[in-house]
C-alpha positions in Angstrom: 199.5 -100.2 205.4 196.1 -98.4 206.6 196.8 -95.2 207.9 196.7 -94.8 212.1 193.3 -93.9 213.1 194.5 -91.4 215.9 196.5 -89.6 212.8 195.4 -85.8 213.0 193.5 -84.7 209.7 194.6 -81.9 208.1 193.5 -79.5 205.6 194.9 -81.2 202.1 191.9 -82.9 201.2 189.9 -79.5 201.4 192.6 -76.9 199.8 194.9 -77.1 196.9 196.9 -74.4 196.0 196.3 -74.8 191.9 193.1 -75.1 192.1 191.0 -72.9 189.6 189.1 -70.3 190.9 185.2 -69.9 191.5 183.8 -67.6 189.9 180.8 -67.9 191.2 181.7 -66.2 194.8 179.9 -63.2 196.0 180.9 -61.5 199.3 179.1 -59.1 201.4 181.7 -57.0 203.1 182.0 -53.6 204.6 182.9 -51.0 202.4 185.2 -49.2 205.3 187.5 -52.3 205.9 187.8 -53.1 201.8 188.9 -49.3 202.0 191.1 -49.9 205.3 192.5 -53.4 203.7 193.3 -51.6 200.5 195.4 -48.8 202.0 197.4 -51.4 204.1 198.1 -53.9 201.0 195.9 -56.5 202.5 195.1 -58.5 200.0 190.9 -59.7 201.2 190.8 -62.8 198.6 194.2 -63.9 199.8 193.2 -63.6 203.7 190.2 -65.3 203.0 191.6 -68.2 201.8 194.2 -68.4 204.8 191.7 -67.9 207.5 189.5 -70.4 205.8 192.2 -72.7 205.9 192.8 -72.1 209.5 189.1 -72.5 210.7 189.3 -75.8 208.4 192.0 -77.0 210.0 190.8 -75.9 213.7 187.2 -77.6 213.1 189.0 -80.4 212.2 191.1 -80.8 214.9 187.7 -80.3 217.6 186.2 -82.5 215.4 189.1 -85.3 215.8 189.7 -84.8 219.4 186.1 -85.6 220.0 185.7 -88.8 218.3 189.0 -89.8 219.8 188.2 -88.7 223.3 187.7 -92.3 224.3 191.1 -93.9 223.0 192.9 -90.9 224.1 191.4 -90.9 227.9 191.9 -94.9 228.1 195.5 -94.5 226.8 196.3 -91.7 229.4 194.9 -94.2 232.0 197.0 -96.9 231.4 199.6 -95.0 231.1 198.8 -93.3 234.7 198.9 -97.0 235.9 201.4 -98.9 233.9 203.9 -96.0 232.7 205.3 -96.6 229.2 207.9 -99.0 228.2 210.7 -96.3 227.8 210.2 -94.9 231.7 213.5 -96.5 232.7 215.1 -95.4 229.8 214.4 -91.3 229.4 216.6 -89.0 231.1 214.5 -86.5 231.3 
């Protein structure tokens, strides 16, 4: 079975938590917060990677919502005028 095509992307097919290491990454950063992190026990590689990860799966998301943006406003539509089957139902 295909997978839904409204299904929200996530970050899995960018990150993998075994995956080696490049060695070939070279950072500019200022010498005062490396000194700052440091004294706090912040970790920079280890931040990197999460906020990476986050701005991943942010873009994503923008990304998503915009080529949806048709379905999703034609589905909220309908259901302005038609309601959904479980209307009755819900008591909520």
């Amino acid at each position: 079975m295909s997978p839904s095509p409204l299904k929200m992307p996530s970050v899995a097919p960018y990150y993998h938590g075994v995956s080696p290491i490049s060695p070939g990454c070279r950072f500019r950063v200022n010498s005062d917060l490396l000194k700052k992190a440091h004294e706090l026990g912040i970790n920079p590689a280890t931040t990197l990677e999460e906020a990476l990860v986050e701005e991943i799966r942010k873009r994503n998301r923008e990304i998503w919502l915009e080529e949806n943006r048709d379905a999703i406003e034609t589905y909220n539509e309908l259901d302005a005028r038609q309601g959904v089957f479980s209307d009755g139902l819900r008591g909520f």
